[in-house]
Structure formats: structure tokens, C-alpha cells
C-alpha positions as CSV (number, residue, x, y, z in Angstrom):
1,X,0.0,0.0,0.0
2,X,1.7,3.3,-1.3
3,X,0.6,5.4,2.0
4,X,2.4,2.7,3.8
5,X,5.2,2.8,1.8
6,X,5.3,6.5,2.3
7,X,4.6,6.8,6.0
8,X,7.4,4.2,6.5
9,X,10.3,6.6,4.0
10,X,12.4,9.1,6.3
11,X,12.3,12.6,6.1
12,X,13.0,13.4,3.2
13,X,14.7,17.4,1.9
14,X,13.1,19.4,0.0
15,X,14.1,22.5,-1.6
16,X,12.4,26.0,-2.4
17,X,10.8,25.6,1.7
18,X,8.8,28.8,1.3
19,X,7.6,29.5,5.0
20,X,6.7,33.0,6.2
21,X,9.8,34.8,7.9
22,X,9.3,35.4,11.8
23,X,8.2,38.7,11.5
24,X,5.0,37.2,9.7
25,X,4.5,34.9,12.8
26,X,1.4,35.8,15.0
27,X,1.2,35.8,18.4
28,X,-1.3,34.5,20.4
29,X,-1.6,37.2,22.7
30,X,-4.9,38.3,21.6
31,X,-8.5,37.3,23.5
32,X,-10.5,35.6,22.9
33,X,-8.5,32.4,21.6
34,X,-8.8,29.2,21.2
35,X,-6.6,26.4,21.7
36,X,-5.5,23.0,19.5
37,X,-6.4,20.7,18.9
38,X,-10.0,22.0,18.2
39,X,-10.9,18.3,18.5
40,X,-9.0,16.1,20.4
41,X,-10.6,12.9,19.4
42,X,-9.3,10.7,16.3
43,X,-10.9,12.5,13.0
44,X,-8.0,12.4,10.3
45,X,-7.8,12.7,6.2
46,X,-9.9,15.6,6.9
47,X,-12.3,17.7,4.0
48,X,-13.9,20.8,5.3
49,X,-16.2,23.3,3.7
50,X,-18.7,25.7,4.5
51,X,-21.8,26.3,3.8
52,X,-23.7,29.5,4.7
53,X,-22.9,30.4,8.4
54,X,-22.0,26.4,8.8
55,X,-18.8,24.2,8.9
56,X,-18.6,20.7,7.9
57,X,-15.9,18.6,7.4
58,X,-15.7,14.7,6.6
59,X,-12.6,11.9,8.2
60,X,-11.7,8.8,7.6
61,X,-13.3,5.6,9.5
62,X,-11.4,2.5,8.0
63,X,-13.1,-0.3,8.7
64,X,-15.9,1.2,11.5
65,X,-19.5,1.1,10.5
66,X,-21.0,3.5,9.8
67,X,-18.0,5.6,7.7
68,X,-17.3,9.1,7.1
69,X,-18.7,11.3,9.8
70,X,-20.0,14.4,8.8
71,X,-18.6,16.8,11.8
72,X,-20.5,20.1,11.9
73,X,-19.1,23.6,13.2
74,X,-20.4,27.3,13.6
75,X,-17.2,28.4,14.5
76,X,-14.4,26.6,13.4
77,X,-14.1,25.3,16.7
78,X,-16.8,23.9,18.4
79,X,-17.4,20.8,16.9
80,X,-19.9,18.4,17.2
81,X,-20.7,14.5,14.8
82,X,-24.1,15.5,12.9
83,X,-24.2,12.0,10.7
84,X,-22.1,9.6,8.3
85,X,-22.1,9.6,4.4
86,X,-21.4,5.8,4.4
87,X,-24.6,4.3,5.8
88,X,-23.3,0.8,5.8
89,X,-20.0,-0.7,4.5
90,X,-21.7,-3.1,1.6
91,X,-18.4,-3.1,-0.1
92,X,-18.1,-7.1,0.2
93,X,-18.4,-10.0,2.8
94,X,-15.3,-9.0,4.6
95,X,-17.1,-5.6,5.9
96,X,-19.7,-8.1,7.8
97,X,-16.5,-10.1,9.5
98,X,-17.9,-12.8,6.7
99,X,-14.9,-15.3,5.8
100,X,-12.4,-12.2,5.9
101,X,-11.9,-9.4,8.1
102,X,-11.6,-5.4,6.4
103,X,-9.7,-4.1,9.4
104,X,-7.5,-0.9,7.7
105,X,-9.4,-1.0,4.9
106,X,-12.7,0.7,4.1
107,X,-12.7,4.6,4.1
108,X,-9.9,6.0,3.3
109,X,-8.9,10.1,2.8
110,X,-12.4,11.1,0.8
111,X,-13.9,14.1,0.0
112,X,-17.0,16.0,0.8
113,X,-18.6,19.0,-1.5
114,X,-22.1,21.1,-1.4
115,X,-23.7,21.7,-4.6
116,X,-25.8,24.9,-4.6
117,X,-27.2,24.2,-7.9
118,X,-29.5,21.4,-6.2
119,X,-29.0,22.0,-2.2
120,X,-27.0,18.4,-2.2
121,X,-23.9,17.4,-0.4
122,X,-21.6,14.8,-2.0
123,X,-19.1,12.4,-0.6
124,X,-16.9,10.7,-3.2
125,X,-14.2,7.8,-2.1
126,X,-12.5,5.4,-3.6
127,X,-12.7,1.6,-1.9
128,X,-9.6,-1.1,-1.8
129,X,-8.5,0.5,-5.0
130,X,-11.1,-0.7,-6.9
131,X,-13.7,1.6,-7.9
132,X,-14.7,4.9,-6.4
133,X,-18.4,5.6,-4.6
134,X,-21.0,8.6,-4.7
135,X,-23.5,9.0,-1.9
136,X,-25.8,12.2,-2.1
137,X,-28.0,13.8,0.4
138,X,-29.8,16.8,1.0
139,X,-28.9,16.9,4.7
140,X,-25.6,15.4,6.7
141,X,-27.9,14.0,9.0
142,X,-29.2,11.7,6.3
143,X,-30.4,9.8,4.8
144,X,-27.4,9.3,2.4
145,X,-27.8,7.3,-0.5
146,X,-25.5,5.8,-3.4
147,X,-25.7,7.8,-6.5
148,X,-23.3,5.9,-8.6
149,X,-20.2,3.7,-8.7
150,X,-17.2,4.8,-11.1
151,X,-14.7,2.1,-12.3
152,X,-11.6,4.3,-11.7
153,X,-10.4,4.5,-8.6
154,X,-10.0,8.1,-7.3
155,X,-7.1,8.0,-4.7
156,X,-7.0,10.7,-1.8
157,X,-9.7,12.4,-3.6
158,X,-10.8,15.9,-3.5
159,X,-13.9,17.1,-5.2
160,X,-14.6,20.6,-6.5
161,X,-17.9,22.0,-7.8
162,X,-16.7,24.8,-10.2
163,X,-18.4,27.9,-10.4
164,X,-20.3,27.0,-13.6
165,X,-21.5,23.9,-11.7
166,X,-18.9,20.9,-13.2
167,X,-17.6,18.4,-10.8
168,X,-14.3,17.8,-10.8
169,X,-12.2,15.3,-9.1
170,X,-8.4,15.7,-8.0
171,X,-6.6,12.1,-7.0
172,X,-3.6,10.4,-7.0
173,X,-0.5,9.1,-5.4
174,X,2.6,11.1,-6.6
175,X,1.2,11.0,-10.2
176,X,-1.8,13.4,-9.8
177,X,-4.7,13.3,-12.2
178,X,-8.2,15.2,-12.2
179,X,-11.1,13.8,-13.9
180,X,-14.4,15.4,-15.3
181,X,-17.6,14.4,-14.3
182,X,-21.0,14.0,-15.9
183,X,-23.5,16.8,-15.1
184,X,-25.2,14.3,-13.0
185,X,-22.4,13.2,-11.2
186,X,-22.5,9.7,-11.9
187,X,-19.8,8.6,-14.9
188,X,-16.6,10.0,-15.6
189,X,-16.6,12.4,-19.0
190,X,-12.4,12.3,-19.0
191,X,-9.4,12.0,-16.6
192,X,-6.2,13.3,-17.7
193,X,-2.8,13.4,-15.7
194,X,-1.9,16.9,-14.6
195,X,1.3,16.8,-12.1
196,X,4.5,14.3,-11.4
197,X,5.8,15.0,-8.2
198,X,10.0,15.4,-7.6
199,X,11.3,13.0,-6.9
200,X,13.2,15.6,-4.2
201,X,9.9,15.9,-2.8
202,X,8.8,12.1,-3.0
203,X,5.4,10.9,-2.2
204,X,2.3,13.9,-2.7
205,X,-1.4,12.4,-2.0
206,X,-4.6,13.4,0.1
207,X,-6.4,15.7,-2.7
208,X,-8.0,19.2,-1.6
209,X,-9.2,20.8,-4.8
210,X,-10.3,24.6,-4.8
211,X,-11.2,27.4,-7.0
212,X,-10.1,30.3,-5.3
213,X,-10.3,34.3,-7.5
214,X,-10.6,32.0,-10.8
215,X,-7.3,29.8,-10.2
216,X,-7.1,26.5,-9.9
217,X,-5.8,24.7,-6.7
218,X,-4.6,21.1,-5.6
219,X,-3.7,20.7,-2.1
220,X,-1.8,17.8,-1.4
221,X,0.4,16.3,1.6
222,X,3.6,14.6,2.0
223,X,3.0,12.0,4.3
224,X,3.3,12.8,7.2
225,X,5.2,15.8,7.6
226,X,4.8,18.5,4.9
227,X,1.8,20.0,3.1
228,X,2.4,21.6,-0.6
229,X,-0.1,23.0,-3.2
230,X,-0.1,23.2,-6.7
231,X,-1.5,26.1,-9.1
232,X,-2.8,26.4,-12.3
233,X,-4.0,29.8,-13.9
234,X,-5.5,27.9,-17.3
235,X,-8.1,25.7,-15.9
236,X,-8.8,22.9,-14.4
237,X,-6.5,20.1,-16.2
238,X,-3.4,22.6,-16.0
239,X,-0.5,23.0,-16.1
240,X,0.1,23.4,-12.6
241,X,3.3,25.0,-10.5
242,X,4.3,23.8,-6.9
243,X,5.0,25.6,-3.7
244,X,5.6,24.3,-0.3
245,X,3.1,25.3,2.0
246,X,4.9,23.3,5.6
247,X,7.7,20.8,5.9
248,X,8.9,19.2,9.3
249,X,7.2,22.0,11.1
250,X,6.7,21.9,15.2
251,X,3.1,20.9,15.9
252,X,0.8,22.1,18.5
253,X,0.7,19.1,20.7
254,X,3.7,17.9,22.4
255,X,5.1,14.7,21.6
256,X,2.6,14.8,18.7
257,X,3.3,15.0,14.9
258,X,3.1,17.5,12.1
259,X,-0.2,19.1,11.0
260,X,-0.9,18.0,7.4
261,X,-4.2,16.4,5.1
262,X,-6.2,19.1,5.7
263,X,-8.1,21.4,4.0
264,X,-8.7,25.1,3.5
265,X,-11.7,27.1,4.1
266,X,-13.0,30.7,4.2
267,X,-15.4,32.4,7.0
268,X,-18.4,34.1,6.2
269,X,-15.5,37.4,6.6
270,X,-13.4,37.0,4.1
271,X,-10.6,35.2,6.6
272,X,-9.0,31.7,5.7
273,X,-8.0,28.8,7.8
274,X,-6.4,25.4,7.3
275,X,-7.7,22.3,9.3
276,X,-5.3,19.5,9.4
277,X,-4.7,16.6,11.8
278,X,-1.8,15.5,13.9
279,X,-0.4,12.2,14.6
280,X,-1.1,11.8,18.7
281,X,-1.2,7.9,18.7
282,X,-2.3,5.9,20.6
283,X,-4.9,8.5,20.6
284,X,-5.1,8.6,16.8
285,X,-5.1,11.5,14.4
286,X,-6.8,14.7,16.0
287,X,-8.0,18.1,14.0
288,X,-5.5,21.4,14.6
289,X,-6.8,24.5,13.3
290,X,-4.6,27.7,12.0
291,X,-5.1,30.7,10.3
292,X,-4.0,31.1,6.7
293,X,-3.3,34.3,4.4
294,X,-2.6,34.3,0.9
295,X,0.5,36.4,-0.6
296,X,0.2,39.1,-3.6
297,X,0.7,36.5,-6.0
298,X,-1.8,34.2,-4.5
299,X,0.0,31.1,-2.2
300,X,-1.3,30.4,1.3
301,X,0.9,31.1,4.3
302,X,0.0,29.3,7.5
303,X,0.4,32.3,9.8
304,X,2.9,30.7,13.1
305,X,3.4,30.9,16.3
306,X,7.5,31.3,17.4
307,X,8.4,29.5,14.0
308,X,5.2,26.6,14.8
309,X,1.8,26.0,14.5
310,X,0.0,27.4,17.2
311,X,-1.5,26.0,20.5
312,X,-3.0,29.3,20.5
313,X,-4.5,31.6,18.1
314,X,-7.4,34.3,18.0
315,X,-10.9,32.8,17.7
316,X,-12.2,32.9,14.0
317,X,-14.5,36.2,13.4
318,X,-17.4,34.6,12.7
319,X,-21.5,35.3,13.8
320,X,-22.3,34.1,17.1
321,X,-23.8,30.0,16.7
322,X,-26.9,29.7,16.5
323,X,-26.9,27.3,18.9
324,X,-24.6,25.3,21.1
325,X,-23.0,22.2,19.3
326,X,-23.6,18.2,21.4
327,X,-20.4,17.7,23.2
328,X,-18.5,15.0,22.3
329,X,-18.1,14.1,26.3
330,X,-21.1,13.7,28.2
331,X,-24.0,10.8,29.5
332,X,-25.9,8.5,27.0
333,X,-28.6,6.4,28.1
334,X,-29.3,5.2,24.6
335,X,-32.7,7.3,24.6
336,X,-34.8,7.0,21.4
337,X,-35.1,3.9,19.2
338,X,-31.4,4.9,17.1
339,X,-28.0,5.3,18.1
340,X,-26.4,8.5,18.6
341,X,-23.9,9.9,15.8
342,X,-20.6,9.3,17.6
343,X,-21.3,5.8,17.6
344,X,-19.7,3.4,15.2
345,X,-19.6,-0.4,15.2
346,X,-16.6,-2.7,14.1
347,X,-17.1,-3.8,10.7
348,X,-21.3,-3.8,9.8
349,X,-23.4,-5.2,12.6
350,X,-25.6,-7.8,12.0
351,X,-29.1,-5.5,12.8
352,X,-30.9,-8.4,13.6
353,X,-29.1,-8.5,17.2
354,X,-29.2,-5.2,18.4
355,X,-31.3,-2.6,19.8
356,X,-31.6,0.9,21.4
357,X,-34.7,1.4,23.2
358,X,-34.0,3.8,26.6
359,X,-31.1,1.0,27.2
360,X,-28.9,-0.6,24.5
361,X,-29.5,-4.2,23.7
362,X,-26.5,-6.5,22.1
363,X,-27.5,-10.1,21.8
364,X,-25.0,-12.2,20.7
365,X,-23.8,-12.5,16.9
366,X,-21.2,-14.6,16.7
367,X,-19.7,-17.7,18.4
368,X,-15.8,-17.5,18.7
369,X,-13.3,-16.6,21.4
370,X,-11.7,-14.0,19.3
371,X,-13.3,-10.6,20.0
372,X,-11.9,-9.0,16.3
373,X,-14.1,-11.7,14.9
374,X,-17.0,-11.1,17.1
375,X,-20.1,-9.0,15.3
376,X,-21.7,-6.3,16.8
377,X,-19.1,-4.6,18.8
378,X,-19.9,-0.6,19.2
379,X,-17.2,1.9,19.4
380,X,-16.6,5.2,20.8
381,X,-13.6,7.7,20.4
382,X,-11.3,8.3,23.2
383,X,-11.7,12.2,24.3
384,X,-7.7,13.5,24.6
385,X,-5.7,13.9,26.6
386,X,-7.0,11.4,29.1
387,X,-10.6,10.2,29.7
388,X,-12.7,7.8,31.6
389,X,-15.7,5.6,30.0
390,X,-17.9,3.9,32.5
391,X,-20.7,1.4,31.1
392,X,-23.6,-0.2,33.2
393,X,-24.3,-3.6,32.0
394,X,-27.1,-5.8,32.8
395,X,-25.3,-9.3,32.1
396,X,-28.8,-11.2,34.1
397,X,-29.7,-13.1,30.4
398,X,-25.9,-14.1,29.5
399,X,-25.8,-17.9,28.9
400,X,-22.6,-20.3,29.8
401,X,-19.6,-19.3,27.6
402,X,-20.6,-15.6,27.0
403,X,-18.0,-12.7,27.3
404,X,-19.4,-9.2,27.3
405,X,-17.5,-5.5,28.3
406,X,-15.5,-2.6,27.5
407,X,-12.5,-2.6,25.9
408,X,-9.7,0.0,24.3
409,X,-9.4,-1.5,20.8
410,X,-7.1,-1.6,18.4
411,X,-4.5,-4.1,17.4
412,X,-3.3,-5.1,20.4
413,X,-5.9,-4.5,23.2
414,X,-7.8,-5.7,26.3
415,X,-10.5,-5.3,28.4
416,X,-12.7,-5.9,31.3
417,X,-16.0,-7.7,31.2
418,X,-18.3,-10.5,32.5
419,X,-17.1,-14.1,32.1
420,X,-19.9,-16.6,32.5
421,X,-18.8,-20.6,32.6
422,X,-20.7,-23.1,34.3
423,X,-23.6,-21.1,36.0
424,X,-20.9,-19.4,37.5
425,X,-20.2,-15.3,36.6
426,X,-17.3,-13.6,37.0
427,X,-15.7,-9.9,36.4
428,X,-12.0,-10.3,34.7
429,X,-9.2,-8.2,33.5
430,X,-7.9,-9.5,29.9
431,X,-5.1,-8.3,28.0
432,X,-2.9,-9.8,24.9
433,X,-5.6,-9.3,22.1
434,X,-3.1,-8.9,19.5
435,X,-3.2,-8.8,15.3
436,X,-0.1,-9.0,13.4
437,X,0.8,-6.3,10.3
438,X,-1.6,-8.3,8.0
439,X,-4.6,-7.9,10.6
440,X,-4.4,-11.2,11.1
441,X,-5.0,-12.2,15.2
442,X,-1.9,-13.6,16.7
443,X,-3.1,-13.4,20.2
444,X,-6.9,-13.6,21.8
445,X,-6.3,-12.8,25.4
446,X,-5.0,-13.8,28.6
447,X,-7.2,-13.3,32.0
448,X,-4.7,-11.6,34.0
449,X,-7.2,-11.0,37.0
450,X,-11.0,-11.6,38.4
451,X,-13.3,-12.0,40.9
452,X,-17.1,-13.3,41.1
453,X,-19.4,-11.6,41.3
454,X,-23.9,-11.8,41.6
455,X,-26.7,-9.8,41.0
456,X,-27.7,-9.2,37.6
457,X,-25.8,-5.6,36.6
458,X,-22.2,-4.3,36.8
459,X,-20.6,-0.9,36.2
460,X,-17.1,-1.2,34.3
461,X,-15.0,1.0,33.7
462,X,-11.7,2.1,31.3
463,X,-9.4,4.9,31.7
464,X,-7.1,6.0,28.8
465,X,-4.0,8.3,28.3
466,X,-3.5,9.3,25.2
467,X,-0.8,11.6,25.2
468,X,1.4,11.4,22.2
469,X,5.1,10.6,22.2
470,X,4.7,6.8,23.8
471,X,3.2,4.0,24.8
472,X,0.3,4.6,27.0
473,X,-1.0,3.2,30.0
474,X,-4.8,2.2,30.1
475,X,-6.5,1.0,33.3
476,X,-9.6,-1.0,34.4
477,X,-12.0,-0.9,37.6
478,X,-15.2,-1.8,38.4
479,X,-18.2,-1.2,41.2
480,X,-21.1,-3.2,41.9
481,X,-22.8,-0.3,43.0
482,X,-21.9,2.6,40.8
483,X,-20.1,4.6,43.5
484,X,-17.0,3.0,44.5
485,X,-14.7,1.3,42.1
486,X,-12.1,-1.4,42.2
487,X,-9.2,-1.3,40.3
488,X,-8.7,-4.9,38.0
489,X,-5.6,-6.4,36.9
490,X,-2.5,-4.6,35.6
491,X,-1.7,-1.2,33.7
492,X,-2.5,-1.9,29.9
493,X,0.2,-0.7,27.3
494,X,-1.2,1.6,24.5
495,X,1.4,1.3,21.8
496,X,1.7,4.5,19.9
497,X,2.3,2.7,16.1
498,X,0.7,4.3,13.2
499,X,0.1,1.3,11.4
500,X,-3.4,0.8,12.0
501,X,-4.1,4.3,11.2
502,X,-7.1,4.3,13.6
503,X,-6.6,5.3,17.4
504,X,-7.9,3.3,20.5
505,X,-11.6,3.4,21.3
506,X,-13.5,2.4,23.5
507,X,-15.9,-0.6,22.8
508,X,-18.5,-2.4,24.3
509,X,-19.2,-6.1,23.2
510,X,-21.1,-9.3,23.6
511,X,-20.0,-12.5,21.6
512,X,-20.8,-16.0,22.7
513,X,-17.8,-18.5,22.3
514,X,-20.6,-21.6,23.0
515,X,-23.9,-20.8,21.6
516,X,-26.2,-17.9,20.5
517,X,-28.8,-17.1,22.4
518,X,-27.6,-14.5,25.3
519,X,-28.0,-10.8,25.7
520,X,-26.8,-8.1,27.9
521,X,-27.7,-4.4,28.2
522,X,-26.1,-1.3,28.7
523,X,-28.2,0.8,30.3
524,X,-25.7,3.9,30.9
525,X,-22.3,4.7,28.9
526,X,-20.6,7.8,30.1
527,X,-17.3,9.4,28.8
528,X,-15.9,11.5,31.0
529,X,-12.7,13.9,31.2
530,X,-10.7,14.9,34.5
């Protein structure tokens, strides 16, 4: 896989680095402000637009279910998770955990765009290099639907809706093409090759594609430590000239990466910022936010702070929101008959085995003692730069052989849950889930720690650091009265590898390793910061 490949290459040099002198820096000595990341929560490969007085911006999801979020902003900085673009993953059997497994596959860096000729919004991506997907809708909350499916398969793509209403699409790995849509969207008209990257500068992906005072731009990262753009004054097929927009600069968050894959966009005044992520594993890719100005002969500058990208800058100028966004942090007692938005599950569910209804119901899905087999597990990000998830289960209808709990997920992780083996129930600490670089499981647990327990419900509970820079340690406790809690079993190591690409969540689960026919319910899931 090429971003591998590219992720994996040193630092490379580039010349030409055009980065404002220090006298352009700002300082962040002005109130009000607002400090990065603007999200700290794992939302990378990000598009953002606006749209009247309204922000959104789309991330990549892998292989969780449902993909592509659709975050949405009044601000620039308050951010809240309004829908998904990808209703369900129906990309093949392996998205259902069916005979093969799609973990780092799925939705990659994809694009999201607003048509004002028909009040539609558009996410375009292309899937296991394949063939690229269209799903329209007239609102992010849904409901999205497929418009069309395109043989080629647009790479890192970036979608523009010229002025005069043509789609255009911007893709590629190193080679860069752009393509011409139908009017409707749904075939390709023509694709032509517009750029070849130096070889001095390497590896260019992760497509933003603008028309900004009737030029042309591509903007495009070096994984995963520079950002360039490319220019074109004769339309949209070129030819284009380069300029370094960031390489190797300091990020906002320490022990974190560079900002890069981003996009641009302007507020309703006239000013323009760049949203980007940063590398904070174990914690994932989080959204940094940093005002931009364009020089006389029309490049962007990301304005710095000391020579970096700020932890501080002025808040946007923008209209005050017309209401307050849903934290991201907060109490859900699965109220309603539908999840809420920042939910996503690992791989598709099977919808015949769960339900919300005040209380979420899992029954189990799948027999095996390997939980990243196991259907039906429901995800949550971590909130950075540490955070707390506490879950009350109701474990009174599991049958012999069922494990059900809250994990931190990813490809080596563990968890603490309910054990029940031969009429007898007990809480444990397990730890060694482990996948190799394929995704292939190498390891499904070890109980390091339990104790038995009665009654019918249990609170557990998972605290995670995510600081950057390391591995991190997660821990795991428990109360059988929602008050005090005991600590189970040893610190948990977070590694901090990229190689998934996804951070650790949070996940509840149920899976029988016997027979189906047991349920639990989670009456109360609450994530919680210090």
C-alpha cells in the first residue's frame, strides 16, 4: 500500500521551503483564543467546507460502520458529529466479519462537497483500490444514499464543484490526475494526468481541490510531515506549478506530529483557515486548526506561532452560533429507538441482534473466542488527553460461555467484562488481544485478574491516556454499585504505532464463544474527562 510505503520513507529534503519569515509569525496574545487541537478525538484525512454560516468537514473511518462522519461547526471550533455519508459498508463479505476481516481497509482520505445548484452534499471515495463511490443527500444528517459507482479509482480524492457547476475530481499518489464528471455526477466524461511529483519531494497524496479568485488549486500532503499546493492559472486540467506550503514544522501538541491532510476554508468574513490533523497515537489523528493568508501572487501562508503552529490563536470572526453544538463528552442512556452519531460499530453489525430502546441491547452475533471476529461490537472515540468511560451492564440473560464488556481497541488490546462458565459469573481483566501487520489475530487474550461476582448488573469502567510521544498506559476498575470502584488487573500498554491508522476506542461487546442465544444491556455509557 503506497501510503504505507510513504509513512514508513524518512524525512525526506526538499528545496524551495517557502515558510513566512518570523516577523510574519502571529502571536497568540490576543483574547478571545482558542486552543488546538480543536478536536482532540481521532478524526484524520480531513475535508472541510462551508456552507452558509455552517462548517462541515468529513474523516476517515477504516473499517468502522457506519464511515465518514460528517462533523459540523459554527465556529471553526466547536465541533460536534451531525451523521455519516457511508450508511453501511456493503463493499463485500469481509465488511460483515464474513470469511475475511476489512480491518485498515474501508474509508480512506475522501472528500466531501455542497452543490448549490440542487442544495445536495456529496461524498466521493475510492474503496480497496477498486472503484470509487458517490453518496448524495440533502442533509448530513441523512439519509445518504448511493448515486453511482465509477470504475476508476479516485485515490485521496478531492472534489470541486466549479463555479459554472462541473464536478471535478483531483486524486492520485505522486502521479496526480483530475477527472471530469458527468452533469449528474454519476460517470466519468475524462481524466487526464496533470502533475508528477519530484522525486526531491517524493510521495504527494490526500487531494483538496479549490477554485479560489478564478485559479485553480490542488492541495496535497507529504506523508506525514509536509503539506504543498499546486497552481494552475489555465483551468482545471493545468498545467500546474508547486509551492511548499509546511515541511517538518513543530506541531501544537507535544510529543505529537506534524499538521498535514487538511483542507482550506473561508469564514463568512473573508478570513481563511487550514484544518489539518496531527499524529497523537495511541490517541489517533486529532483536527488542529490555524489561520491562513494568501500572498500578492496568490499562495497560502499558515500564519505561526515562534516559527510553529499554534497551541493558540485568535478565535475565528465569525457570527455568534446559532446554537450550542452536542459535546462530544457527556451521558448516553441510549434514549430514542437509534444510536447517537458518535457511535460506530466494528465492521457492519448484524441489525438483527441489536437494539436501542431507553437501554442498549447487544445479543449475541457470533460464536468465537476472538473478539476481532465477534459482530456487533460498538465503538466510541477516546476524548484526549485522558478520559474515563464507565458502562452499566445488565449481564442477568448471559448464557454459559458468554464474554461481554468494554474494551480499548485496536490491534493489540484488552479489556474488562463478564465471564460466564458453568452457571458461575465472574468480572476479569484481559489483556494480549493482538493482530499482526496483516490484521491477522496472533493473540486472543489472557485473564490476568478476576473475581465473582452476583446480582444481575455491573458498572465497568476504562481509563485511557493518550498523550502522544509513547506507549500509554490504560487501566480498568469496576463497582457493583456505581459509587465506588475497584481497580482490576495490571496497567495496559497503549502502543503508539501508526500502522493501523485508527486510534484506541472504547468498545462495548457481547459475543458467545458456546452458543447464540444470550443478551446483555447497557443501560448507561458515560465518557468523561478529568
Amino acid at each position: 500500500m503506497s501510503r504505507r510505503r510513504a509513512l514508513a520513507a524518512g524525512t525526506g529534503l526538499v528545496t524551495g521551503a517557502l515558510l513566512p519569515p518570523a516577523g510574519a509569525s502571529r502571536t497568540a496574545a490576543a483574547a478571545p483564543a482558542y486552543t488546538n487541537p480543536v478536536i482532540w478525538q481521532d478524526f484524520a484525512d480531513i475535508d472541510v467546507i462551508r456552507v452558509g454560516a455552517t462548517y462541515y468537514a468529513s474523516a476517515s473511518t477504516m473499517h468502522y460502520s457506519p464511515g465518514a462522519p460528517v462533523l459540523r461547526s459554527y465556529d471553526l471550533v466547536n465541533w460536534e458529529i451531525a451523521g455519516h455519508s457511508v450508511p453501511t459498508l456493503d463493499f463485500g463479505a469481509k465488511y460483515d466479519l464474513n470469511g475475511g476481516r476489512g480491518y485498515v481497509r474501508g474509508i480512506w482520505a475522501s472528500s466531501l462537497a455542497h452543490r448549490p445548484s440542487n442544495g445536495t452534499f456529496y461524498w466521493l471515495g475510492q474503496i480497496d483500490f477498486a472503484r470509487t463511490y458517490i453518496y448524495t443527500a440533502t442533509a448530513v444528517e441523512g439519509p445518504w444514499s448511493r448515486l453511482t459507482t465509477i470504475g476508476t479509482p479516485y485515490y485521496d480524492a478531492g472534489l470541486l464543484v466549479d463555479t459554472d457547476d462541473t464536478l471535478y475530481v483531483a486524486y492520485g499518489n505522486t502521479t496526480i490526475s483530475v477527472a471530469q464528471l458527468s452533469r449528474d455526477g454519476r460517470t466519468q466524461v475524462r481524466t487526464q494526468q496533470v502533475f508528477t511529483t519530484p522525486s526531491s519531494v517524493g510521495t504527494l497524496e490526500g487531494s483538496r481541490f479549490y477554485k479560489i479568485n478564478g485559479q485553480y488549486y490542488i492541495f496535497l500532503t507529504r506523508p506525514a510531515n509536509g503539506q504543498y499546493i499546486l497552481k494552475s492559472s489555465s483551468g482545471p486540467f493545468g498545467p500546474y506549478t508547486m509551492r511548499q506550503v509546511l515541511l517538518d514544522l513543530r506541531g501544537p501538541i507535544p510529543g505529537g506530529g506534524v499538521p498535514h491532510q487538511g483542507g482550506l476554508v473561508r469564514t463568512q468574513n473573508g478570513a481563511w483557515y487550514y484544518l489539518a490533523f496531527v499524529d497523537t497515537y495511541p490517541g489517533g489523528r486529532v483536527p488542529a486548526l490555524a489561520p491562513v493568508t494568501w500572498t500578492p501572487d496568490g499562495w497560502p501562508v499558515v500564519q505561526l506561532v515562534n516559527g510553529a503552529w499554534g497551541t493558540s490563536y485568535p478565535r475565528p470572526d465569525v457570527p455568534a452560533p446559532p446554537r450550542q453544538v452536542t459535546p462530544m463528552t457527556g451521558v448516553d442512556t441510549f434514549d430514542g429507538t437509534a444510536l447517537k452519531p458518535w457511535w460506530e460499530w466494528n465492521h457492519n453489525p448484524d441489525n438483527t441482534k441489536w437494539s436501542v430502546d431507553n437501554g442498549l441491547t447487544l445479543r449475541t452475533a457470533t460464536v468465537t473466542n476472538d473478539l476481532y471476529w465477534a459482530r456487533n461490537t460498538l465503538t466510541h472515540r477516546i476524548q484526549g488527553p485522558t478520559s474515563t468511560a464507565t458502562a452499566l451492564l445488565d449481564f442477568s440473560a448471559m448464557r454459559d460461555g458468554d464474554r461481554a464488556g468494554l474494551a480499548l481497541l485496536r490491534d493489540s488490546s484488552a479489556w474488562i467484562g463478564v465471564k460466564r462458565d458453568g452457571g458461575v459469573t465472574r468480572v476479569v481483566m484481559v489483556n494480549g488481544l493482538t493482530m499482526d501487520g496483516n490484521w491477522n489475530t496472533t493473540g486472543t487474550g489472557t485473564e490476568v485478574a478476576s473475581a465473582t461476582i452476583s446480582g444481575g448488573r455491573i458498572w465497568l469502567r476504562a481509563s485511557a491516556d493518550i498523550r502522544p510521544g509513547g506507549a500509554r498506559p490504560g487501566t480498568f476498575s469496576y463497582s457493583t454499585e456505581g459509587t465506588t470502584f475497584t481497580r482490576l488487573g495490571p496497567a495496559f500498554s497503549m502502543g503508539n504505532d501508526w500502522r493501523f491508522f485508527m486510534g484506541y476506542r472504547f468498545a462495548l461487546f457481547n459475543h458467545a464463544t458456546q452458543a447464540l442465544g444470550g443478551t446483555v444491556r447497557v443501560a448507561r455509557f458515560e465518557l468523561s474527562t478529568p
